[in-house]
C-alpha atoms as a printed R data frame, in Angstrom:
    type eleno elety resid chain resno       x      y      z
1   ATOM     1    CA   UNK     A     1 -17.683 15.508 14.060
2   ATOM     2    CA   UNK     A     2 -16.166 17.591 11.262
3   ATOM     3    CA   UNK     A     3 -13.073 19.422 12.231
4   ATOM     4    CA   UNK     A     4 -10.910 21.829 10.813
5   ATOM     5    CA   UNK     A     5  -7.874 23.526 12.851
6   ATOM     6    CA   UNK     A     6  -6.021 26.112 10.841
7   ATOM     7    CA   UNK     A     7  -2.639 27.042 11.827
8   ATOM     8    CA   UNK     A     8   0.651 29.268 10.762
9   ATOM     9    CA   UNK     A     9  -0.243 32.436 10.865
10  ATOM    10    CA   UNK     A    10   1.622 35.413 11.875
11  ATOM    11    CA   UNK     A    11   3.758 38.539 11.566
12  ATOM    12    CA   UNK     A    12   5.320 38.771  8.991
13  ATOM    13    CA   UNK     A    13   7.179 41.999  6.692
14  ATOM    14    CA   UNK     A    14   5.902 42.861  3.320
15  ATOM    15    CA   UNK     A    15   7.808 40.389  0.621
16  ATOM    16    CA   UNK     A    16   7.428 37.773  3.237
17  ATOM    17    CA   UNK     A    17   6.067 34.638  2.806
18  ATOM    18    CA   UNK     A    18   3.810 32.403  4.880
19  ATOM    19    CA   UNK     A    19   2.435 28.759  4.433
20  ATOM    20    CA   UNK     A    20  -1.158 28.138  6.249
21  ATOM    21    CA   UNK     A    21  -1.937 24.490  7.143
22  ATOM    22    CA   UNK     A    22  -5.669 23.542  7.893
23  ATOM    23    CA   UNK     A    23  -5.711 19.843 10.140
24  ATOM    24    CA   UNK     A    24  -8.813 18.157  8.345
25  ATOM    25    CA   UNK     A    25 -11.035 15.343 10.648
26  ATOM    26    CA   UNK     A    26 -14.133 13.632 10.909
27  ATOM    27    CA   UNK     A    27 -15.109 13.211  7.214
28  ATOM    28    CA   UNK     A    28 -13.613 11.733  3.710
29  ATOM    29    CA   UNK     A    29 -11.234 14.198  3.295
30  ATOM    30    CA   UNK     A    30 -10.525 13.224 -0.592
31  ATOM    31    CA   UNK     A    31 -14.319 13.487 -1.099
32  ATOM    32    CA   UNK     A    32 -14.266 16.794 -0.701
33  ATOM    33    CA   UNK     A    33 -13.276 20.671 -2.137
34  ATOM    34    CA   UNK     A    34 -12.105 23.001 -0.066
35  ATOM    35    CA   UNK     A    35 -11.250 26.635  0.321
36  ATOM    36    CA   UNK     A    36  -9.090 29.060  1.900
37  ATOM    37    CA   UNK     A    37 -11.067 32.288  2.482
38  ATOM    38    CA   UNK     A    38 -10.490 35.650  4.675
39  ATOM    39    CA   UNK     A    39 -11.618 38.462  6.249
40  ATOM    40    CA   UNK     A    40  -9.379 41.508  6.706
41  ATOM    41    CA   UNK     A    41 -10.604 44.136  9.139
42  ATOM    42    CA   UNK     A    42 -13.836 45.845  9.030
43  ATOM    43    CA   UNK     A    43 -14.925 44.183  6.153
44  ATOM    44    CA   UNK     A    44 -16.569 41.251  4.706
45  ATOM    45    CA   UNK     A    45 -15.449 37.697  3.544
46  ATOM    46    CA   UNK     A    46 -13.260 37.069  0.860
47  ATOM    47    CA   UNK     A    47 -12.773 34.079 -1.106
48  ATOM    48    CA   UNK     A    48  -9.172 33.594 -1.586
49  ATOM    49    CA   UNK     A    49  -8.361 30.119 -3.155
50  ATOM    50    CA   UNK     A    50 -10.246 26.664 -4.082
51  ATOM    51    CA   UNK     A    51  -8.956 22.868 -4.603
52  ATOM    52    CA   UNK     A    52 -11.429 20.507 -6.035
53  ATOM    53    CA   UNK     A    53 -11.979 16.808 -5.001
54  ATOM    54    CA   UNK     A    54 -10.311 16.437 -8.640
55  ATOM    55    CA   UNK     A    55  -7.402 19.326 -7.607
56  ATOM    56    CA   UNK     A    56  -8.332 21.731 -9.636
57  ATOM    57    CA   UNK     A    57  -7.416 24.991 -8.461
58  ATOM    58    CA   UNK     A    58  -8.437 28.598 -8.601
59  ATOM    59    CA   UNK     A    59  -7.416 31.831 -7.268
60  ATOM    60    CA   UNK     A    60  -9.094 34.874 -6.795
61  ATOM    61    CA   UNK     A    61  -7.350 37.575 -8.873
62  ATOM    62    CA   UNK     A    62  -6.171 39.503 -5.821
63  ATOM    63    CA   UNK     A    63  -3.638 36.487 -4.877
64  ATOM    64    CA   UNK     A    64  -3.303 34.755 -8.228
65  ATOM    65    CA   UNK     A    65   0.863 33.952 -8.817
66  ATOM    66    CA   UNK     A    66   1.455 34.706 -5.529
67  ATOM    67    CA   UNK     A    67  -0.390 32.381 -3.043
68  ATOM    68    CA   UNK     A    68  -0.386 28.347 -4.041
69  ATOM    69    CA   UNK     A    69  -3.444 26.178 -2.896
70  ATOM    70    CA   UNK     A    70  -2.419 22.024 -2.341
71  ATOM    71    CA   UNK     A    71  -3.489 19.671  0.168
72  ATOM    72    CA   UNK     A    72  -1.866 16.485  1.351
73  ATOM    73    CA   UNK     A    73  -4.424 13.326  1.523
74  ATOM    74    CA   UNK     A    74  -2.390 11.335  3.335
75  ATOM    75    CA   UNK     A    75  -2.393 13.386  6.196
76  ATOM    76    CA   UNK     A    76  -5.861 15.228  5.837
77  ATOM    77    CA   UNK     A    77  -4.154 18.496  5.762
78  ATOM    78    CA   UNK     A    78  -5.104 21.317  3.167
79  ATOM    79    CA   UNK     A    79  -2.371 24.392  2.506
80  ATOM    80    CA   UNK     A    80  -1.717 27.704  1.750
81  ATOM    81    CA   UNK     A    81   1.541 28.883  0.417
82  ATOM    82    CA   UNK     A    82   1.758 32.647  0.120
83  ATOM    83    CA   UNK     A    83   4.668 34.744 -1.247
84  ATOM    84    CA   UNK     A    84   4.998 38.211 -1.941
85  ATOM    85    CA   UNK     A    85   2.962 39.336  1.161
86  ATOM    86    CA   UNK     A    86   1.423 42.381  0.993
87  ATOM    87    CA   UNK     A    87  -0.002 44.710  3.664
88  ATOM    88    CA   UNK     A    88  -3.806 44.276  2.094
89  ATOM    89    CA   UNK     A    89  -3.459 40.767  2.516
90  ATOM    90    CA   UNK     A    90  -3.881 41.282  6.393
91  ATOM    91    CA   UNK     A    91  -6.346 38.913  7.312
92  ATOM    92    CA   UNK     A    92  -8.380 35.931  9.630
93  ATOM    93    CA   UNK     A    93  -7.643 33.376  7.252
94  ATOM    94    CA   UNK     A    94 -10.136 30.100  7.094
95  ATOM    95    CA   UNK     A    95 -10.347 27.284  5.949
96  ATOM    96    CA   UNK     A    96 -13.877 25.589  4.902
97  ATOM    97    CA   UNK     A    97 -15.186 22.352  3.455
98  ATOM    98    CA   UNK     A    98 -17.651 22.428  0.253
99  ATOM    99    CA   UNK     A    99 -20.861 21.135  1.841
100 ATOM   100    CA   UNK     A   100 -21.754 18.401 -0.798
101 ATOM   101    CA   UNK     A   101 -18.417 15.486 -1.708
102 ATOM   102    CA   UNK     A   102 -17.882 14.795 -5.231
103 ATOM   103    CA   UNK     A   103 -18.995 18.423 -6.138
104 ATOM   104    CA   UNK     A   104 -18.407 22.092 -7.425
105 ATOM   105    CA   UNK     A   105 -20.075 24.396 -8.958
106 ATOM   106    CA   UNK     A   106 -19.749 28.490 -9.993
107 ATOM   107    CA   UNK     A   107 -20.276 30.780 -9.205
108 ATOM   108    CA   UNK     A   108 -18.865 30.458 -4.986
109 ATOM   109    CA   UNK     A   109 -21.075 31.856 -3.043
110 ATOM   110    CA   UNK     A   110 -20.431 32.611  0.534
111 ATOM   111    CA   UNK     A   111 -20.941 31.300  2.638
112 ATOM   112    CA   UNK     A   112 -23.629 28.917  1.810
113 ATOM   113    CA   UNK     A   113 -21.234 26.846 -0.536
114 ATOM   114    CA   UNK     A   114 -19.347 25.750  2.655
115 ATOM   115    CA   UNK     A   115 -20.912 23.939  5.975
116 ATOM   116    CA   UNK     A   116 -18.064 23.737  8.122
117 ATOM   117    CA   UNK     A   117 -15.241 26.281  8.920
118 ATOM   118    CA   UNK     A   118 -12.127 26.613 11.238
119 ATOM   119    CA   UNK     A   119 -11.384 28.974 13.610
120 ATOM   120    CA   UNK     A   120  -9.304 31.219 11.691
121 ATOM   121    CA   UNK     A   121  -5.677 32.062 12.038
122 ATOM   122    CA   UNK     A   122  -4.524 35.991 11.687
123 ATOM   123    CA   UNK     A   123  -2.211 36.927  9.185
124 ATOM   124    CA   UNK     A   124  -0.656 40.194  9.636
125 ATOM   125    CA   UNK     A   125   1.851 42.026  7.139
126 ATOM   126    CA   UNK     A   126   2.999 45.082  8.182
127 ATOM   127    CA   UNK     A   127   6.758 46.537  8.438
């Protein structure tokens, strides 16, 4: 059974920084790209940042030299380092698994591209 258990969320003051971790089980963890996507309030989902199974990476241009996308295959673990908070990035933050190994493609489309997701962990920056 595919799991994915996201974690490090929190309060946190504009300026601040964050780093997400997303606990990765029951599949080939290497085999795989994943994503770190969100949903502020009220609206809909956002893609945020991708890592290939080749680790490539790609931001969306809201977060792009602010947030940093890695993972860790050694301990089936994806991250999200973010810096330079900012009050619109107030979010459910979640991590998701491509649903087909050995493959990307563009445009991401949400969220068909991705057959399993975590539970989410809120990130909230406010002062």
């Amino acid at each position: 059974e595919v799991q994915l258990v996201e974690s490090g969320g929190g309060l946190v003051q504009p300026g601040g920084s964050l780093r997400l971790s997303c606990a990765a089980s029951g599949f080939a963890f290497d085999e795989y790209t994943m994503s770190w996507v969100r949903q502020a309030p009220g609206k809909g989902l956002e893609w945020v940042s991708i890592i290939t199974y080749t680790g490539r990476t790609m931001y969306a241009d809201s977060v792009k030299g602010r947030f940093t996308i890695s993972r860790d295959t050694a301990k089936n673990t994806l991250y999200l380092q973010m810096t330079s908070l900012k009050p619109e990035d107030t979010a459910v933050y979640y991590c998701a698994k491509y649903g087909r190994s050995y493959y990307f493609a563009q445009p991401i489309t949400l969220p068909a591209d991705f057959d399993s997701w975590g539970q989410g962990t809120q990130v909230t920056v406010s002062s």
